[in-house]
SEGURO-502922 format. One line per field, with one value per residue (C-alpha): x, y, z. Coordinates in pm, 1 decimal, padded with zeros to 6 digits. Layout:
N
xx <- c(X_...)
yy <- c(Y_...)
zz <- c(Z_...)
This chain:
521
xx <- c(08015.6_08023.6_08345.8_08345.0_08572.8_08320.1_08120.7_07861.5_07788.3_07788.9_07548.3_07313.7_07311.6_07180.3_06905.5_06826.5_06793.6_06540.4_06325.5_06277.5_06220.6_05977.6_05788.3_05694.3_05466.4_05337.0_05130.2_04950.5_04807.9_04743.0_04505.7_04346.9_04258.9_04011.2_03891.2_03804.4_03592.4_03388.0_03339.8_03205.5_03009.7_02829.6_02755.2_02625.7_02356.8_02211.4_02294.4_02472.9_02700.4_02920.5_03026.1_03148.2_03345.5_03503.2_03589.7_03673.5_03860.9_04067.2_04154.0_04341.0_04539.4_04594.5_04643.8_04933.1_05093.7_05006.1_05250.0_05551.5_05538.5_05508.5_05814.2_06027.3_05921.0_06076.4_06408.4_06440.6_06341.3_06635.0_06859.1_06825.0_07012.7_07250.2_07371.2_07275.4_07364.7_07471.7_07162.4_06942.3_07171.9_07131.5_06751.2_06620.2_06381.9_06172.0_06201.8_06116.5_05838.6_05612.4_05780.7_05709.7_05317.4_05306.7_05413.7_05192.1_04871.7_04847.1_05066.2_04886.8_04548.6_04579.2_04691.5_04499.0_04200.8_04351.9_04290.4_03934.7_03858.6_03995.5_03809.1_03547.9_03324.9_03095.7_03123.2_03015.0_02705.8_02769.2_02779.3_02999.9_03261.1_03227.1_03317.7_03652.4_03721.0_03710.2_03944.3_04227.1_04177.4_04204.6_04467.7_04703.2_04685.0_04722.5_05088.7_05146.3_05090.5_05338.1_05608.2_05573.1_05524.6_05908.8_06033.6_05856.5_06043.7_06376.5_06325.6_06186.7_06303.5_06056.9_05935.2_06293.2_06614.0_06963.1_07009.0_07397.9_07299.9_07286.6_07424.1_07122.8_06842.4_06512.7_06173.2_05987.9_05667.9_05491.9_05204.4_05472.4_05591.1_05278.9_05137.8_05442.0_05334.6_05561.6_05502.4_05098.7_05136.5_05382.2_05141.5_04836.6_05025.7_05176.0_04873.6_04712.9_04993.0_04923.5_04543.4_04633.0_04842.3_04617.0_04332.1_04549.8_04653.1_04282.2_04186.2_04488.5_04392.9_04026.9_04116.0_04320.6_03978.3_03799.3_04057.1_04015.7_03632.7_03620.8_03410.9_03321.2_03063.8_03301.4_03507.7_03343.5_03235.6_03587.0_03644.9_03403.0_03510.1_03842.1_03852.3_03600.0_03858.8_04176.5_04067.9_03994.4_04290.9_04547.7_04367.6_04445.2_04854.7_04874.9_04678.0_04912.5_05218.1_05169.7_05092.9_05435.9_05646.7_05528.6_05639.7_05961.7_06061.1_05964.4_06189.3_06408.0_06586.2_06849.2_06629.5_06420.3_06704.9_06899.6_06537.4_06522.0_06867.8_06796.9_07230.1_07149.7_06858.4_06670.8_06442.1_06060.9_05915.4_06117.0_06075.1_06019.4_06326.9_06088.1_06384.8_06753.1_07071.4_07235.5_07579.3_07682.2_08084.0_08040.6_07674.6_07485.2_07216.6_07289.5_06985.9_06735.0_06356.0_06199.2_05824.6_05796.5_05696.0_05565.9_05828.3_05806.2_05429.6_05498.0_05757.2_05641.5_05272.1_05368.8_05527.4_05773.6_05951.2_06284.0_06401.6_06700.0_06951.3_07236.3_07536.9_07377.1_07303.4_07657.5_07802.1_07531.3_07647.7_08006.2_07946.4_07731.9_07963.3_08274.7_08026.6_07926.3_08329.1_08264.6_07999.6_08165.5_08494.0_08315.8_08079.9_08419.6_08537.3_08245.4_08226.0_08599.4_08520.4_08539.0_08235.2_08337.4_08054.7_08237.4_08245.6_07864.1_07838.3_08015.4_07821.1_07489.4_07615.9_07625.9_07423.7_07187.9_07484.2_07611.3_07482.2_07704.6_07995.7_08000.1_07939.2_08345.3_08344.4_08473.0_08774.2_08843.5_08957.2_08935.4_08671.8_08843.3_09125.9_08960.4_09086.8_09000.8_09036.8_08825.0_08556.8_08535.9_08477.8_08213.7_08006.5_08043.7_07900.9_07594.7_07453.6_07280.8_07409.2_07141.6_07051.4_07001.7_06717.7_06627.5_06560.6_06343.9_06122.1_06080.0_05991.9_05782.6_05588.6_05549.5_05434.4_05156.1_05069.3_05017.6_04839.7_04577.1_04486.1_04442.6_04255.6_04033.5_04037.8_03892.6_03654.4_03498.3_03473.0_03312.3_03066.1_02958.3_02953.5_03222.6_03462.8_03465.2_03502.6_03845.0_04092.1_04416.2_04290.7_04260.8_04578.4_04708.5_04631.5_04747.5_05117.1_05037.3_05034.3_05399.7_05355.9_05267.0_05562.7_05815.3_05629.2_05646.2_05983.5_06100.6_05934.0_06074.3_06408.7_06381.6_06262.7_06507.1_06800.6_06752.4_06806.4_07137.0_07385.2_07153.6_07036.7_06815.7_06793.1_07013.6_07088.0_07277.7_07479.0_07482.8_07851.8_07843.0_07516.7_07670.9_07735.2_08120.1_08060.0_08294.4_08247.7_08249.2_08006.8_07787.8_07892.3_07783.4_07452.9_07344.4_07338.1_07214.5_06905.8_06897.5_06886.1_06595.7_06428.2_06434.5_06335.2_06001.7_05944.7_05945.2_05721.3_05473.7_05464.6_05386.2_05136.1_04962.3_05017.9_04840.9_04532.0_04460.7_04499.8_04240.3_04030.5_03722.4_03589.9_03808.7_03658.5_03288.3_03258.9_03220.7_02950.0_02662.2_02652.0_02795.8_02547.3_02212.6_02362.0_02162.1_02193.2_02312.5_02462.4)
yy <- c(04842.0_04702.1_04700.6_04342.0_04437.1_04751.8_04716.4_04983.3_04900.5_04536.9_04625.8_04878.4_04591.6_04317.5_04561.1_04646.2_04310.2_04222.6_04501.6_04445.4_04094.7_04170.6_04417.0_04130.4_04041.5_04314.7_04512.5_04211.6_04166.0_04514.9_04513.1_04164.5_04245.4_04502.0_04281.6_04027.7_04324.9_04446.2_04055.1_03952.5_04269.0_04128.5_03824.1_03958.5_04213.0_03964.9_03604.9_03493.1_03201.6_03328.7_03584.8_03364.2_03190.1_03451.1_03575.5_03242.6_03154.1_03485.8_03430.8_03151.7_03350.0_03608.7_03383.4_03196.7_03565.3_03689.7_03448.4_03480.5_03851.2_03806.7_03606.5_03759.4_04134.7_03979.2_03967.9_04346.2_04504.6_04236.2_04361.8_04744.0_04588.0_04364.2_04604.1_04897.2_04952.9_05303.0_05420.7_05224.0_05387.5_05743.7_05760.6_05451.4_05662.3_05813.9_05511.7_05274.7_05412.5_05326.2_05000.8_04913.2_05009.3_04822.8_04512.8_04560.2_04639.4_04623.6_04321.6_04141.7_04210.7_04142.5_03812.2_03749.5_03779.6_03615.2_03315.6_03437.7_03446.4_03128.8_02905.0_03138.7_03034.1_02760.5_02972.6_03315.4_03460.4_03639.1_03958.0_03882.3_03703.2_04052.1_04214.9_04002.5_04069.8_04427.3_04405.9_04201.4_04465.2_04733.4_04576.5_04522.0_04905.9_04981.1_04814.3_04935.4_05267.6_05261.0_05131.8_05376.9_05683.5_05558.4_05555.2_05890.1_06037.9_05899.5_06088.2_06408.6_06433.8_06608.7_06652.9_06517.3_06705.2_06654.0_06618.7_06737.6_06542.7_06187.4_06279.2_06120.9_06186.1_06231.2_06235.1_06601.7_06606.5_06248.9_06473.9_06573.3_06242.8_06102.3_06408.8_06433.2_06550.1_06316.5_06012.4_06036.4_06106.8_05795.8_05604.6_05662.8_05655.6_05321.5_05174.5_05251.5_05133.4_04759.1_04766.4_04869.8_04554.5_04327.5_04421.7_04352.9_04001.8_03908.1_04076.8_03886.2_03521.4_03581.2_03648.5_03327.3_03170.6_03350.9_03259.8_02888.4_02923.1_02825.1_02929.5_03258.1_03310.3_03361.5_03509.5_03779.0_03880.5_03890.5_04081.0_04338.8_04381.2_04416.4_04629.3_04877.9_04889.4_04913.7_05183.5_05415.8_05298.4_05331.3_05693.5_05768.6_05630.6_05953.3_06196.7_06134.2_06052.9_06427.1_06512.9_06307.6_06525.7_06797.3_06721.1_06602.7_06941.8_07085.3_06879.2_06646.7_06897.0_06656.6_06399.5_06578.0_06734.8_06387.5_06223.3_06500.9_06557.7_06898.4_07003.0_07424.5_07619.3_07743.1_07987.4_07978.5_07745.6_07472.4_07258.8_06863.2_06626.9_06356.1_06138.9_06216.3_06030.0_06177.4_06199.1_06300.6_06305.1_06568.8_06730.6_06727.6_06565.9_06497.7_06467.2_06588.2_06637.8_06888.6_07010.9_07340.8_07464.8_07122.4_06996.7_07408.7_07326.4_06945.7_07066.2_07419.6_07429.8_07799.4_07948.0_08164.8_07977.1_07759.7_07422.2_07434.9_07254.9_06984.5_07273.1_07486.9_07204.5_07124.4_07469.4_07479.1_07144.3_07282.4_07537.7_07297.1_07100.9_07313.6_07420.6_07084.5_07028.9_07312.7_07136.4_06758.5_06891.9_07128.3_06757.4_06595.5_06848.7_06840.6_06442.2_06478.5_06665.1_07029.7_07234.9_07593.9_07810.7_07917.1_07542.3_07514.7_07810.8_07690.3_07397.0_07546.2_07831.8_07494.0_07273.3_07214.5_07107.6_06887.2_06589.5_06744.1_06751.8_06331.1_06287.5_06297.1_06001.9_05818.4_06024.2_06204.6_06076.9_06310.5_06471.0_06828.8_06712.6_06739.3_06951.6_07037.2_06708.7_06560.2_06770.2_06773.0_06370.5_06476.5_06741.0_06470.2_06203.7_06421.6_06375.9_05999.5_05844.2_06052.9_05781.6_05521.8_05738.8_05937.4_05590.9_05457.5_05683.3_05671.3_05349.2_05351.1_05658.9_05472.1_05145.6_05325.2_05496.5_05150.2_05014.4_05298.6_05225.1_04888.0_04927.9_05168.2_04915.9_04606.0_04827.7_04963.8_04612.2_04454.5_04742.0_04676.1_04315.6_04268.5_04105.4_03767.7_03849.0_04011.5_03808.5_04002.9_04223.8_03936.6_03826.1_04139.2_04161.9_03785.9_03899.3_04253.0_04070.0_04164.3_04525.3_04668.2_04496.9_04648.0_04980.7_04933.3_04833.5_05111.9_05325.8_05177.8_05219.6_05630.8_05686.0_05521.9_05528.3_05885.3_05959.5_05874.0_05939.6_05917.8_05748.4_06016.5_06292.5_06595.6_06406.8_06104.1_06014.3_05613.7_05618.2_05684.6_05441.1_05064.6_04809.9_04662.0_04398.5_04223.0_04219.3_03789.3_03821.2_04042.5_03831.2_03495.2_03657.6_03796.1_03471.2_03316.6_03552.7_03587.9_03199.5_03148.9_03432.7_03311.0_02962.0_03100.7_03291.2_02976.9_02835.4_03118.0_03113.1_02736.1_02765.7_03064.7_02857.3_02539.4_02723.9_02882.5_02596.5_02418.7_02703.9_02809.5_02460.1_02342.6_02603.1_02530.0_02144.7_02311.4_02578.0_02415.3_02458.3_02806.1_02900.8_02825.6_03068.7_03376.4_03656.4_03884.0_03962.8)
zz <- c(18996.1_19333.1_19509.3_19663.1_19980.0_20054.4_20339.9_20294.1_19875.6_20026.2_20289.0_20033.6_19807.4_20079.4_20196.1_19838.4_19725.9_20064.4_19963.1_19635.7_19668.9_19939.9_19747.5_19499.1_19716.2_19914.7_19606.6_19537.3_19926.3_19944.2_19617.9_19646.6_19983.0_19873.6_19545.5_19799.8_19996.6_19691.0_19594.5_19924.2_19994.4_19628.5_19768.4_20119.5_19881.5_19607.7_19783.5_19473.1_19528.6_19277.5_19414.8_19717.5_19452.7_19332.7_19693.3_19835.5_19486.2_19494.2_19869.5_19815.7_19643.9_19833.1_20108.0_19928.9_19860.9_20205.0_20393.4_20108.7_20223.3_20538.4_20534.3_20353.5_20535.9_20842.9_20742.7_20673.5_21042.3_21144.6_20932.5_21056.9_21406.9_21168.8_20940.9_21002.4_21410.6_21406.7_21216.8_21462.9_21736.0_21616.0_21493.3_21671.4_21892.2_21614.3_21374.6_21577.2_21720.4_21381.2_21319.8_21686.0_21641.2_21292.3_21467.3_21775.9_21594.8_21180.2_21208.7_21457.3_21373.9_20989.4_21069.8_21344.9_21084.0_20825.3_21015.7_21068.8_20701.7_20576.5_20886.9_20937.6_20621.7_20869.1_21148.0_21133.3_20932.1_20625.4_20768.9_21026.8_20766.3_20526.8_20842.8_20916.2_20556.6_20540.9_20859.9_20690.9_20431.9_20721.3_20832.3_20517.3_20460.9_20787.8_20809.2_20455.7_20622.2_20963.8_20744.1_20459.2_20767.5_20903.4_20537.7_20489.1_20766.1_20659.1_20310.3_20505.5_20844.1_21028.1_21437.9_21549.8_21671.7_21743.8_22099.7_22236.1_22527.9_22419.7_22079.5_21909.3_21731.4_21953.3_21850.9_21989.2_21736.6_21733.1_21500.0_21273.4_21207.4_21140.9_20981.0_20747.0_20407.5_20237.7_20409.6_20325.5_19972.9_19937.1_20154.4_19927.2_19575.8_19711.8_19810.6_19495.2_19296.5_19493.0_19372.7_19019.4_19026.3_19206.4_18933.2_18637.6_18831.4_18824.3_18450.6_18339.7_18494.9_18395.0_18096.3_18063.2_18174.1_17899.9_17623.7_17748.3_17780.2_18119.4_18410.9_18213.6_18419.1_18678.9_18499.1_18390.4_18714.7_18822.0_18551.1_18594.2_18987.5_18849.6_18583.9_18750.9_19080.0_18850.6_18628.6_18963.6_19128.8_18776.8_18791.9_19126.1_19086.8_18798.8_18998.5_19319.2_19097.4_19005.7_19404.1_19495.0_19232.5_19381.7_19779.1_19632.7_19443.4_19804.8_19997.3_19789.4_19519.3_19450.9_19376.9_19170.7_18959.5_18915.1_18802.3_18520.3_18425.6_18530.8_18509.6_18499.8_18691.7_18384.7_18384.2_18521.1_18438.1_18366.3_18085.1_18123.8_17952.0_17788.0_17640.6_17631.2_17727.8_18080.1_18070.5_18442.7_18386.9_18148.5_18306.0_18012.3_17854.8_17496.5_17230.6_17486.3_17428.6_17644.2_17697.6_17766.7_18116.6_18199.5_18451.9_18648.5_18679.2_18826.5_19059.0_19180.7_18996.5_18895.8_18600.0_18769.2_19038.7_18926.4_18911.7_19082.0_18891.9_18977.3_18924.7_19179.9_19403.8_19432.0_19504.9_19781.2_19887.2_19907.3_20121.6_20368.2_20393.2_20476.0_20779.7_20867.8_20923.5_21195.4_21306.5_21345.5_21498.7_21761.7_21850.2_21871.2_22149.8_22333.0_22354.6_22441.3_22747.3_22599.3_22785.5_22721.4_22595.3_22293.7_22148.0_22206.2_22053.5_21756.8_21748.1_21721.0_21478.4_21183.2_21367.6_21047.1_20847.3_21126.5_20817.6_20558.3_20745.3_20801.7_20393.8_20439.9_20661.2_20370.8_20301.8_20613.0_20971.0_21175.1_20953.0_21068.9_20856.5_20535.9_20251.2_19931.5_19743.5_20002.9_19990.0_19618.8_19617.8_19902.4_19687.3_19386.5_19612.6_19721.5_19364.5_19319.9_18937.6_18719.4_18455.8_18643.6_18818.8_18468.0_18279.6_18580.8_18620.9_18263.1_18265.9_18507.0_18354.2_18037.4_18181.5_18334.6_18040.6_17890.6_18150.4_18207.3_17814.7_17931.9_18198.7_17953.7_17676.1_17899.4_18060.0_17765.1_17582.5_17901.2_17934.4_17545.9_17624.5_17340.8_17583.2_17474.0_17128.5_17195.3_17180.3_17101.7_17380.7_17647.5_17534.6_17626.4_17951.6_18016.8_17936.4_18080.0_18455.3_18478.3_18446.9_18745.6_18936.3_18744.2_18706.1_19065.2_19156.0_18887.6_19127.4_19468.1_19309.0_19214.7_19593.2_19752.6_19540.0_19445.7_19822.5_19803.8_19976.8_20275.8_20472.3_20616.8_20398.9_20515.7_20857.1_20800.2_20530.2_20451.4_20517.1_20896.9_20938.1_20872.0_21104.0_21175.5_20967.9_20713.1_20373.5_20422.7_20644.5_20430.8_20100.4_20306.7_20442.8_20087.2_19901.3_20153.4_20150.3_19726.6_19758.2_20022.5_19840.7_19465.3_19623.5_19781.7_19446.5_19247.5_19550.0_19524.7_19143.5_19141.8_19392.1_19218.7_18876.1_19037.6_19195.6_18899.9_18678.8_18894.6_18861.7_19110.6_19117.7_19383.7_19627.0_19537.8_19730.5_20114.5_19927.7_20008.8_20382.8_20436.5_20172.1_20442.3_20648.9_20720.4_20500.1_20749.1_21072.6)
């Protein structure tokens, strides 16, 4: 439950709801850009003005979805100075630094292009329009990537340091931020999670075509381009789903533990909970199913290194935190004036628990004050709520089982030229068009909710990182956003619903003259 006078749940919920609403649109973009690649790079080879359908037919789309998340991605990078000051304060020099080169060069250049593509049709050869294509392509991923390299840094905080100095974070490894192991496996299971739902957005409509027997020429082709692109990419999401477990039983324990209910360290290997009810009050998982070994060889990929379990993890986070207290109150002397060797000493003896020690910001003022009742709610806040996380990544898990037999099912029926004779399967795929967003925002939700409490993993709690704002102000700013945002989500579903009830032949009229073009560049 949401406490309606408390500023930081307030604040989590505002920037929760932005994401998520944002990240409606943001997989599509990322995968259509690509479709409209491979479609144009057909009609480039053979010449075949369907294929320019399909591309210019598919653009629209993308177009219409491009500028809902472009417009709605705005409002977040505002809202890390709005409600979120002392984070943007204390780590604004290393996360800025990728939002700052998103903005200056994906940013610009994808829409720059964008521009390119739509008016470019009459005024560039067919070579040189493929070429402006593949860049807003380029370009999608390549703000897809700075973005997901700043959140991959706030879940493993790597190449910065703690400066006594300015009492800040500072950036000393630019490589190591951009290097970061965590942040390039998110990057590329992201990505691939936006073409798998791209391809099932264009199976799904051309299915709704085929069902209809309309355009099935066109269709079909869209189809094929589709199916072919999804089945790699739904391939790739489970290959670097597996890759992603692994970084985050490096690096995020707690995370890992809360998504599996893991409550005791059992011995190597661990087995895998495949259904079961959490219960975190009483740390148990009642009418659990386990696979052997299977969740040791996710996390570790050995058979005789541990899972470290949620029981451990809070002992461990006891004792951090009773240093971290050391830490904060020999910070506090120093910034009070206190330069004697002996407190800098002190300082850098529990420097690396210096995070720990403001997880009592809620309970303790001065932190230094902090006894044992306070420190108890502390260890009990270090743990995320389990089932929320448990029954997510479920879900998300099983939707992409179901969609990978999808993807299989339509590819194998269009390669035996049985498509049009399956009906129950194209009807499938029509109401499938949902899945990928919530596989996707199921996913969204375990990364960033099973970070909690942090803000930056190990560093900074999301306690200490909130703005002085009032919970009014928050309350008046939030439905002002959930209403603007559920308004341009009926706009973008209308639009999407209109195009594609008009179909592809409202893109063939200007055909004629872009088709005398020269073949190439």
């Amino acid at each position: 439950m949401i406490n309606p006078d408390d500023v930081v749940s307030l604040s989590r919920l505002q920037f929760g709801a932005t994401a998520m609403f944002h990240f409606l649109f943001v997989p599509l973009t990322l995968g259509l850009s690509w479709i409209l690649v491979i479609a144009e790079s057909a009609y480039v080879m053979t010449g075949k003005v369907v294929y320019q359908e399909i591309t210019r037919f598919w653009g629209k789309l993308f177009g219409i979805n491009f500028v809902m998340g472009v417009t709605t991605g705005l409002t977040l990078e505002f809202q890390f100075g709005t409600n979120w000051a002392y984070y943007s304060h204390y780590v604004g020099d290393i996360f800025g630094t990728p939002l700052a080169v998103e903005g200056l060069m994906a940013f610009f250049l994808e829409s720059t292009l964008v521009g390119l593509f739509f008016f470019g049709w009459d005024k560039l050869s067919r070579g040189q329009h493929l070429l402006v294509t593949a860049l807003v392509a380029l370009g999608s991923n390549l703000s897809a990537l700075w973005i997901l390299i700043g959140n991959g840094w706030m879940q493993n905080p790597v190449g910065a340091e703690f400066n006594l100095l300015t009492q800040r974070m500072e950036l000393t490894d630019v490589a190591a931020v951009l290097f970061n192991p965590v942040a390039q496996v998110k990057f590329v299971h992201t990505v691939a999670a936006g073409y798998v739902a791209a391809s099932l957005f264009v199976m799904g409509v051309s299915s709704w075509y085929l069902l209809r027997r309309r355009e099935q020429a066109f269709a079909l082709r869209s189809f094929a381009i589709a199916s072919g692109f999804g089945l790699a990419a739904i391939l790739s999401v489970i290959v670097l789903g597996d890759e992603s477990g692994y970084r985050t039983g490096e690096v995020q324990k707690v995370k890992l533990a809360a998504i599996e209910a893991e409550w005791e360290t059992e011995p190597a290997p661990a087995a895998f909970t495949l259904f079961g009810f959490p219960d975190q009050q009483a740390e148990t998982t009642h009418a659990a199913i386990k696979i052997p070994y299977m969740m040791g060889l996710i996390a570790t990929r050995s058979l005789d290194e541990p899972v470290t379990g949620i029981k451990d993890l809070k002992r461990e986070h006891a004792q951090r935190i009773r240093q971290g207290i050391e830490a904060v109150d020999a910070l506090e002397r120093i910034r009070a004036g206190d330069a004697s060797e002996a407190t800098r000493a002190r300082f850098e003896r529990h420097r690396a628990d210096l995070g720990y020690g403001l997880l009592l910001t809620p309970y303790a003022n001065p932190i230094a004050s902090a006894d044992e009742a306070a420190i108890a709610k502390a260890v009990d806040d270090s743990i995320p709520p389990v089932a929320p996380l448990f029954w997510s990544f479920r879900l998300m898990v099983g939707l992409g089982v179901v969609m990978l037999g999808l993807f299989v099912a339509g590819f194998v029926q269009l390669c035996r030229h049985r498509l049009t004779r399956s009906p129950r399967l194209l009807r499938a795929l029509l109401w499938s068009i949902p899945l990928p967003w919530l596989a996707i925002e199921a996913g969204w939700f375990v990364a960033e909710f099973g970070r909690q409490p942090w803000t930056i993993s190990d560093v900074l709690p999301v306690s200490a990182s909130v703005s002085l704002l009032s919970a009014g102000q928050l309350w008046f700013s939030l439905i002002g956003i959930c209403t603007i945002y559920l308004s341009l989500l009926v706009v973008e579903l209308f639009l999407l619903c209109h195009v594609i009830g008009k179909g592809p032949a409202m893109v063939r009229a200007p055909l004629v003259s872009s088709s005398s073009l020269p073949r190439s560049a």
